[in-house]
Structure formats: structure tokens, C-alpha cells
C-alpha positions as CSV (number, residue, x, y, z in Angstrom):
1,X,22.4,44.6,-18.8
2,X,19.0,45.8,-17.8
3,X,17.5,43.6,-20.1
4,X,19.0,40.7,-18.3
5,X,17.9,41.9,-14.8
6,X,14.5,42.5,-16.0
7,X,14.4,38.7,-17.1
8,X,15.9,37.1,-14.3
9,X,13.2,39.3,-12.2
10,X,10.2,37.7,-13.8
11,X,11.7,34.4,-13.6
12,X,11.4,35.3,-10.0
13,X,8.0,35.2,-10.2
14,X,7.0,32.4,-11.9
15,X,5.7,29.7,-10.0
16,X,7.7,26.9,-8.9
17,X,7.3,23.3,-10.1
18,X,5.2,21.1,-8.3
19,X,7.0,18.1,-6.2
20,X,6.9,15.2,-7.9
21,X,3.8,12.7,-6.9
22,X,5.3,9.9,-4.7
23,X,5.4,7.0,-6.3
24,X,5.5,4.8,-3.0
25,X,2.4,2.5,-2.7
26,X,1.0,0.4,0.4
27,X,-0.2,-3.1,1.0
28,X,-2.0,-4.7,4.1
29,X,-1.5,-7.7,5.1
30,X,-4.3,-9.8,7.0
31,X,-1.8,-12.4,7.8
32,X,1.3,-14.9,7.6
33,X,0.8,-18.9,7.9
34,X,3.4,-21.5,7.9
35,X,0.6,-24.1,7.2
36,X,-0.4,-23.9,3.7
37,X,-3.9,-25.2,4.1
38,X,-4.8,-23.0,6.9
39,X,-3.5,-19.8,4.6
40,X,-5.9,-21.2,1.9
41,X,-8.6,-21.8,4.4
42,X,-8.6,-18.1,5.3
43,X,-8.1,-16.7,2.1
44,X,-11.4,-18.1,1.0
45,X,-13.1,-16.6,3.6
46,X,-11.7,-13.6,3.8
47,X,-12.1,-13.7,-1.0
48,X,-16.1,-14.9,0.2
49,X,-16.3,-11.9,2.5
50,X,-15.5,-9.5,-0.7
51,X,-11.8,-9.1,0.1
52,X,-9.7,-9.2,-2.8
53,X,-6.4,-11.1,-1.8
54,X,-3.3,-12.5,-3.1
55,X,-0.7,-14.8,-1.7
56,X,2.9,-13.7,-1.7
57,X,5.5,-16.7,-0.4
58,X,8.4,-15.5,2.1
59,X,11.4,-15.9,1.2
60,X,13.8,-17.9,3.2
61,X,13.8,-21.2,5.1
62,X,10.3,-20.3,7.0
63,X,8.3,-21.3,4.7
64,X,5.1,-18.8,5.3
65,X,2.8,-17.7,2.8
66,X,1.7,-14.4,3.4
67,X,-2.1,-13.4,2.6
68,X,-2.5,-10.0,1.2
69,X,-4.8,-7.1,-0.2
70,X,-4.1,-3.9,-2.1
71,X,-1.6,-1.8,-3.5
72,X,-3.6,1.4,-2.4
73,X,-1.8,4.9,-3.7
74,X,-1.6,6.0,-0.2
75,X,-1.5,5.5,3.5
76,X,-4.6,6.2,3.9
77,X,-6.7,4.3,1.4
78,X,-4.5,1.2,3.0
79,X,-5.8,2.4,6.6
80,X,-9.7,2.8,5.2
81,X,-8.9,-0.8,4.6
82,X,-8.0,-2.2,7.7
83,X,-10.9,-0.4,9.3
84,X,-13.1,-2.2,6.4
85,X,-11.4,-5.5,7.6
86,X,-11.7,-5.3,11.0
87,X,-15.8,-5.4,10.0
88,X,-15.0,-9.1,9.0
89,X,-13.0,-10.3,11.9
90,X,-9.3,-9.4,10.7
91,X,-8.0,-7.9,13.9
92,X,-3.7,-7.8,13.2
93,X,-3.6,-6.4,9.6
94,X,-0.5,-4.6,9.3
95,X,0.0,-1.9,6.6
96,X,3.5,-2.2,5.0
97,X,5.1,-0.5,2.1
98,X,5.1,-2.0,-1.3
């Protein structure tokens, strides 16, 4: 029917949903230790240098303890971070996703 056609027509026009925001979130990581008090050791300096960090343990056998900062919402907060850590002497952070 022309009524139909009509419809379907300004459904046409209607603007399509936006994509869905990604959900995917990043952490850095300023480094991995398999000596415990050497992981601590650094963690202080790098909490006394303003860093906000956490310690995740690895899983398996090895034994590291893995210092970390974040989640950031995107790639690029995570990157503005390892430029900010670089000011305090963190040369290998790596960014990973969360």
C-alpha cells in the first residue's frame, strides 16, 4: 500500500544508531620483578613520585609480581601516561589491554 511505502521511506531517513562505546580499557605496566622486595622497593618510589600503582601477581610457576597503573578508557589516556612516566625515570612501560 502507499501508506506502507510512505513509512518505510521515512524510516529511511532516520538516523542510524550510534555504535556502541567500546568497553575495552588499558593498563600500563612500569614493570615485572621476580624478587619481591625489589618490586616493593620500586613501587614506593614510583607511589612517592605521584604514580598511583597496584601489584597484580603472574600467574604460573614464575613467580613475578607485576607493578601497574591505570585502567585508562582509552589508548590514548594510557599513552599520556607513559610519556608522564618517562618524566620519572620509567623507560619500558608497556601499555596492554585490561
Amino acid at each position: 500500500t502507499l501508506a506502507a511505502v510512505v513509512n518505510n521511506a521515512a524510516d529511511a531517513n532516520q538516523p542510524k544508531p550510534a555504535k556502541p562505546v567500546s568497553t575495552k580499557r588499558y593498563v600500563v605496566q612500569l614493570g615485572a620483578f621476580a624478587d619481591e622486595f625489589q618490586a616493593l622497593r620500586w613501587r614506593q618510589q614510583w607511589t612517592e613520585a605521584g604514580v598511583k600503582t597496584y601489584v597484580v601477581p603472574a600467574k604460573g610457576e614464575n613467580g613475578l609480581m607485576r607493578i601497574r597503573t591505570g585502567p585508562f578508557n582509552t589508548k590514548q589516556e594510557a599513552q599520556a601516561m607513559v610519556l608522564q612516566l618517562k618524566l620519572v625515570g620509567v623507560e619500558n612501560a608497556i601499555i596492554l589491554p585490561e
